[in-house]
C-alpha positions as CSV (number, residue, x, y, z in Angstrom):
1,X,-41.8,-49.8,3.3
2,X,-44.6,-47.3,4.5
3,X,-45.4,-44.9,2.2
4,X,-47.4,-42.1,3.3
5,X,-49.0,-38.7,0.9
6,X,-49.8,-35.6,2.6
7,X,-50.9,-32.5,0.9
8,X,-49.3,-28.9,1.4
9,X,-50.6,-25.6,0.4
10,X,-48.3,-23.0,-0.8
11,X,-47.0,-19.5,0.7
12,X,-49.5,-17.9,-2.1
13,X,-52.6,-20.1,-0.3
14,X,-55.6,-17.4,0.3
15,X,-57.3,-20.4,2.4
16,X,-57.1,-17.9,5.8
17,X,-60.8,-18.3,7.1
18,X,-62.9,-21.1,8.3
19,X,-63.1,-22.9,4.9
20,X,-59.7,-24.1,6.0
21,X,-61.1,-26.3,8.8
22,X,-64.1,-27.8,6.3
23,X,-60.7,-28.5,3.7
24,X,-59.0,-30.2,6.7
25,X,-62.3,-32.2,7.5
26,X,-62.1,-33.2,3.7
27,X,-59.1,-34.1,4.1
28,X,-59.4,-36.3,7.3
29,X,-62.1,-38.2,6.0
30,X,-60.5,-39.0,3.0
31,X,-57.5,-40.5,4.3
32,X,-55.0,-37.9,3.7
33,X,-51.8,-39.0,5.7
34,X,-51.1,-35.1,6.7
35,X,-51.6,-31.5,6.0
36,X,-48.5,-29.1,5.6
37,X,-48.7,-25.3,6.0
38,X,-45.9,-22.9,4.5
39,X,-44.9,-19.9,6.5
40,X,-45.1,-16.4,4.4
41,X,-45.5,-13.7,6.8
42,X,-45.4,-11.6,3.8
43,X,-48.2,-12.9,2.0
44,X,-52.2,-13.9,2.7
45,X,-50.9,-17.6,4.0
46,X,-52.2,-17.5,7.5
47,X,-49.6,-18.0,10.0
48,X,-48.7,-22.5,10.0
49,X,-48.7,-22.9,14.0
50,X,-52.3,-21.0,14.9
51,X,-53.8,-22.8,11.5
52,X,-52.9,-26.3,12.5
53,X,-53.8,-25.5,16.2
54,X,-57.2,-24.6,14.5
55,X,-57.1,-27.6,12.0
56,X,-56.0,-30.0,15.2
57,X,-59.4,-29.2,17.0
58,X,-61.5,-29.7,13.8
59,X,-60.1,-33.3,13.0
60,X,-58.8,-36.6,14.3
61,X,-56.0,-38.3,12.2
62,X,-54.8,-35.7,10.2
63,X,-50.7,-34.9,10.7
64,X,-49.8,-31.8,10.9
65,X,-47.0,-30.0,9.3
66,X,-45.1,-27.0,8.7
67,X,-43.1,-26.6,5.6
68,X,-41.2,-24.5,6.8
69,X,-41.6,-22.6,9.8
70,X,-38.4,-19.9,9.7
71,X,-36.7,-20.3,13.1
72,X,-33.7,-17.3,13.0
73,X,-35.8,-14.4,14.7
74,X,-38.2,-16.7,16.4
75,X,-36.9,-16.6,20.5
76,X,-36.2,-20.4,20.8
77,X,-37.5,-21.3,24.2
78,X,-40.9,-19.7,23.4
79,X,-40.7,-21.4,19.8
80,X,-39.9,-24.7,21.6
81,X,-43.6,-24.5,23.8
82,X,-45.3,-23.9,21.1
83,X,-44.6,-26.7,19.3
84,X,-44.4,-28.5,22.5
85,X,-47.8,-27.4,23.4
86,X,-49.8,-28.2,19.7
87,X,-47.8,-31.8,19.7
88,X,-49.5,-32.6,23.3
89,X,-52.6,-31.0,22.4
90,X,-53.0,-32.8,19.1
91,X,-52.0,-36.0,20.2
92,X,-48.7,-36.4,18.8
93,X,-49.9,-35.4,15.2
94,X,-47.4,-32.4,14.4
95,X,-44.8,-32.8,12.0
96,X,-43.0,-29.6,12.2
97,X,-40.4,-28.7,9.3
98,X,-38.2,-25.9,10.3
99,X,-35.9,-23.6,8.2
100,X,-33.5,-21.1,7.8
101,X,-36.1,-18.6,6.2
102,X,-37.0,-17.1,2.5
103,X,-35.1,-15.4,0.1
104,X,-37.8,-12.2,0.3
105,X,-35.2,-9.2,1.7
106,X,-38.5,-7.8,3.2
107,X,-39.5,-11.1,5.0
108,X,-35.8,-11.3,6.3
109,X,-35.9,-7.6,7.7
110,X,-39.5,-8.5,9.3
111,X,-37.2,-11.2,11.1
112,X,-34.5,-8.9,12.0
113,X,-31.7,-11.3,11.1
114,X,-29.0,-11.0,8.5
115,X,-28.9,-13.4,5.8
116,X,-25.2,-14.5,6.9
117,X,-26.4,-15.1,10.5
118,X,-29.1,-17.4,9.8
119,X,-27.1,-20.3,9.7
120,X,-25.1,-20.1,13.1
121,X,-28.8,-19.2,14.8
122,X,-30.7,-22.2,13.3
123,X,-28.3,-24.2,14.9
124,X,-28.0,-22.8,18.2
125,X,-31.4,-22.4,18.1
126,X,-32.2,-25.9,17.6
127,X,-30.0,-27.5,20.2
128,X,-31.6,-25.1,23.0
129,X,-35.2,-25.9,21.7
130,X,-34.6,-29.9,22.1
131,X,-33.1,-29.5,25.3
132,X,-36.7,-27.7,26.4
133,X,-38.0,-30.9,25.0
134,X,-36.2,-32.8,27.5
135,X,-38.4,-31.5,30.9
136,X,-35.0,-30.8,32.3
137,X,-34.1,-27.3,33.3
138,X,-32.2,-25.8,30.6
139,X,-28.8,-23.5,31.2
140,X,-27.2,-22.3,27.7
141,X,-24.9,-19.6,27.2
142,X,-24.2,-19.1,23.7
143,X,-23.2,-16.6,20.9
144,X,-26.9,-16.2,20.1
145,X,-29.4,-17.0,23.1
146,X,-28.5,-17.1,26.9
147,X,-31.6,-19.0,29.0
148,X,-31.3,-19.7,32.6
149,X,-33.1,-21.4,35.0
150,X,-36.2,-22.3,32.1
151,X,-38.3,-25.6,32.9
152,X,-40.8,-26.3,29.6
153,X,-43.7,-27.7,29.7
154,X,-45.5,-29.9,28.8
155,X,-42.9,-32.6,28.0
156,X,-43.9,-33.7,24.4
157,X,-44.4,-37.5,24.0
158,X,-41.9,-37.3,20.8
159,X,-41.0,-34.5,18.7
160,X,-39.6,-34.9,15.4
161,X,-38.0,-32.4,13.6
162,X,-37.6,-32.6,9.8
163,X,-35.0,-30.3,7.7
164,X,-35.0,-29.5,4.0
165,X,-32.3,-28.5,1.7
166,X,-29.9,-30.0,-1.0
167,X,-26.4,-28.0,-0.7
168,X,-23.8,-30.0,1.1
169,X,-23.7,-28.0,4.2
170,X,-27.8,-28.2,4.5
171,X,-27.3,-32.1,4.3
172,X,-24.6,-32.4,6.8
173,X,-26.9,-29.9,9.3
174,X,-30.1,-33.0,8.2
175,X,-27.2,-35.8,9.6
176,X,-26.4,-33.3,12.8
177,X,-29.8,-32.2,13.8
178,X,-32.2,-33.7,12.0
179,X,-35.3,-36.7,12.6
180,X,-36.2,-36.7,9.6
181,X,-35.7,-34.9,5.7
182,X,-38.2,-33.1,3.5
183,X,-36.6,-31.2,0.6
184,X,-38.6,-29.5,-2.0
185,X,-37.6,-29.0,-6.5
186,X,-35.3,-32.1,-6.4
187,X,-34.9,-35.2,-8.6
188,X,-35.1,-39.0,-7.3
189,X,-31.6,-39.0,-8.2
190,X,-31.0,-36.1,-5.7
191,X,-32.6,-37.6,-3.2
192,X,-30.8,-40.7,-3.5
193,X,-26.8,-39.1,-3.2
194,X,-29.0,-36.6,-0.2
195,X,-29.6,-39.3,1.8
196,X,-26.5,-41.3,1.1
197,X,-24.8,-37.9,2.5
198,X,-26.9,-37.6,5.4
199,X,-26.9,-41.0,6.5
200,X,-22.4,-40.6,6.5
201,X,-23.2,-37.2,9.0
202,X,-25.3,-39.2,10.9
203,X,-22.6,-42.2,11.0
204,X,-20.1,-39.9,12.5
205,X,-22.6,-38.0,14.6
206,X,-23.6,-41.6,16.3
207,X,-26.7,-40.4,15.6
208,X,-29.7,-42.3,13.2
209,X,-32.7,-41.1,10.8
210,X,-35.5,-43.8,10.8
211,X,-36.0,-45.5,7.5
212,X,-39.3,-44.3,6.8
213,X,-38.2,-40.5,7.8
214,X,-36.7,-39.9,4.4
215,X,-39.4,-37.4,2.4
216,X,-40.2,-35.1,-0.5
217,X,-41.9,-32.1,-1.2
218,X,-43.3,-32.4,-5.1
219,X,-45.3,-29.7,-6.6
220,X,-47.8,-30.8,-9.3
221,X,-49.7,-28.9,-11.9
222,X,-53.2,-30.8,-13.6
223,X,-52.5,-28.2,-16.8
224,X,-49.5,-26.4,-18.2
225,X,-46.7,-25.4,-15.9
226,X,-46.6,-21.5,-15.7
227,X,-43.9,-20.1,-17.2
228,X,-42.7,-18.0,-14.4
229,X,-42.5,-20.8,-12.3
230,X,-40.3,-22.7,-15.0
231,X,-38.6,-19.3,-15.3
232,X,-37.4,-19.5,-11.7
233,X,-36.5,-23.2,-11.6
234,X,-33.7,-22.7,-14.5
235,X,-32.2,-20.1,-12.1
236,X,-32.6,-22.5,-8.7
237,X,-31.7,-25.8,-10.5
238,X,-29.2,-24.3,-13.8
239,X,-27.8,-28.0,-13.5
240,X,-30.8,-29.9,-15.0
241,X,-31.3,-29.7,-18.5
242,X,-35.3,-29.6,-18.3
243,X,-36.5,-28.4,-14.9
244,X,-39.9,-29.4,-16.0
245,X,-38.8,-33.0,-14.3
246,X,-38.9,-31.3,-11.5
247,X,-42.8,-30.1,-11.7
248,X,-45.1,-33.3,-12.9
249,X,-47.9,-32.0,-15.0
250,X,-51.2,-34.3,-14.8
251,X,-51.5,-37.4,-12.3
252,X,-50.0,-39.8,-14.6
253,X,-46.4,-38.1,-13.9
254,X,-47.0,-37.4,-10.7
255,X,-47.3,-41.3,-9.9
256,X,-44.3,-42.2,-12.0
257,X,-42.4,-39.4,-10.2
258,X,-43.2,-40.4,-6.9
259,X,-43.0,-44.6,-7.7
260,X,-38.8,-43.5,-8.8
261,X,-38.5,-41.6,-5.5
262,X,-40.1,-44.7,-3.6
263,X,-37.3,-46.7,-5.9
264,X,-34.9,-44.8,-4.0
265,X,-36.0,-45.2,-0.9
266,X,-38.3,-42.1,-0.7
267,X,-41.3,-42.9,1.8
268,X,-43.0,-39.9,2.8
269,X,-44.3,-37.4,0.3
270,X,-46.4,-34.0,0.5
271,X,-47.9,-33.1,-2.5
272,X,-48.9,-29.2,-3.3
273,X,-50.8,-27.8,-6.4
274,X,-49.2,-25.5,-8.1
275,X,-52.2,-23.5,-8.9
276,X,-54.9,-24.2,-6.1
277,X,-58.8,-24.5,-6.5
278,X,-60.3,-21.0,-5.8
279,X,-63.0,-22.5,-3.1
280,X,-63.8,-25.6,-1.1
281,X,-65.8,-27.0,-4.2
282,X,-62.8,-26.9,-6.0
283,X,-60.2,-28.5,-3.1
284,X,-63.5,-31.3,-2.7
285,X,-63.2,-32.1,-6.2
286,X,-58.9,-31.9,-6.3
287,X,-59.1,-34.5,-2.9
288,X,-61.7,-36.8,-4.9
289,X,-59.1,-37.3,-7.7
290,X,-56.3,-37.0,-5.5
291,X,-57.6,-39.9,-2.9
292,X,-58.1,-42.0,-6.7
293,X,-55.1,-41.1,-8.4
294,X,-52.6,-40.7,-5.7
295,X,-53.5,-42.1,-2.5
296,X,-53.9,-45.9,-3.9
297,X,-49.8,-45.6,-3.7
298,X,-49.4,-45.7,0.2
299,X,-48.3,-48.8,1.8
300,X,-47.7,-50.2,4.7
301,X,-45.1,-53.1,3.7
302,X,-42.1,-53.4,5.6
């Protein structure tokens, strides 16, 4: 089984200037697996796609991921050579995570889609992007997008997409459309009945998720958890009984929590402070205990 730990920074992240490439340096030479960007246009979070295109040119084996990048709103042809473009450019490194969009009514007016339409656009959306990704000239008349006559270029090598979500009808869209699965807030027993789910959509789709494509997003605190953040996971997850499980305080529960989601067949993980160092002395000193306490877990055991 081949583990792999990444590390994300949140939508709140004021990392927006050139200290970002010296983290991602860090990073890189560290042996971080991947670096994962969240998308908050309404926020001080630099945009994902121009920071990894800027993180790309500063290092060599760092992934680079989105988690997420909103695609209702986003024209999906020009969304599609983008990515397209920084996967070629990088070598293969980008591991984009795509999603329906946040919960912020401003940041879904910025978009200029309804919340009820998101769903039927992601997917539309999707299908027309991967056809770009085929070279081939793409023809699609839908309910959302019309393209005619479009040739993208250049042809990425391989481009994985990886979707989040727990509900039913965001696993079923993972076993539809999906190369891979990165949900965020959930329990190694979540994880276990989300892939079981995805991997029947799949089955009837004829369609397969690599072994090794199964992930998580875990945020981590090295203090207390603040209460407004434990505030608003009793409203997302009212089901669990102590949410806390959900956020590991100090590196001892982190490992356990992420050697139960590798008991479940959990492989690929991205790990994001809840509360992030105020300067790169501070990430330089986070990545020193994280590359003790943490990365000692990957493996590359079949």
């Amino acid at each position: 089984m081949k583990v792999r730990i990444g590390l994300g920074l949140g939508t709140r992240t004021r990392f927006n200037t050139g200290e970002l490439g010296d983290l991602a340096v860090d990073m890189d030479a560290r042996g971080v697996d991947s670096i994962w960007l969240s998308e908050r246009i309404n926020s001080q979070a630099p945009d994902p796609l121009m920071a990894l295109g800027y993180i790309a040119g500063r290092t060599q084996s760092l992934k680079l991921g989105t988690s997420v990048m909103v695609l209702p709103g986003r024209n999906p042809v020009i969304a599609a050579t983008q990515l397209a473009s920084l996967s070629t450019l990088s070598g293969g490194r980008l591991l984009p995570a795509i999603g329906l969009g946040a919960v912020d009514p401003a940041e879904q007016a910025a978009f200029g889609v309804r919340r009820g339409e998101r769903a039927a656009m992601f997917d539309e959306a999707l299908h027309v992007m991967r056809q770009c990704w085929t070279g081939d000239e793409v023809n699609h008349v839908g309910t959302h997008y019309r393209v005619e006559g479009v040739r993208v270029g250049p042809v990425p090598e391989r481009l994985e997409v990886w979707l989040g979500g727990i509900a039913d009808s965001e696993l079923r869209r993972v076993g539809r459309f999906g190369d891979g699965w990165l949900p965020s807030f959930i329990t190694p027993s979540d994880a276990q009945r989300g892939r079981k789910m995805i991997e029947e959509a799949t089955a009837r789709e004829g369609r397969q998720i690599d072994e090794d494509h199964y992930g998580v997003l875990i945020p981590f605190s090295l203090g207390s958890v603040p209460a407004a953040l434990l505030d608003a996971l009793a409203r997302r997850r009212p089901d669990l009984d102590d949410p806390t499980v959900l956020v590991p305080d100090g590196w001892e529960r982190l490992r356990t929590l992420i050697a139960e989601f590798v008991d479940v067949g959990t492989t690929k993980f991205v790990i994001l402070p809840v509360e992030e160092p105020r300067d790169v002395d501070g990430w330089s000193h986070m990545l020193a205990s994280v590359a003790d306490e943490v990365l000692t877990m990957e493996r590359d055991d079949a």
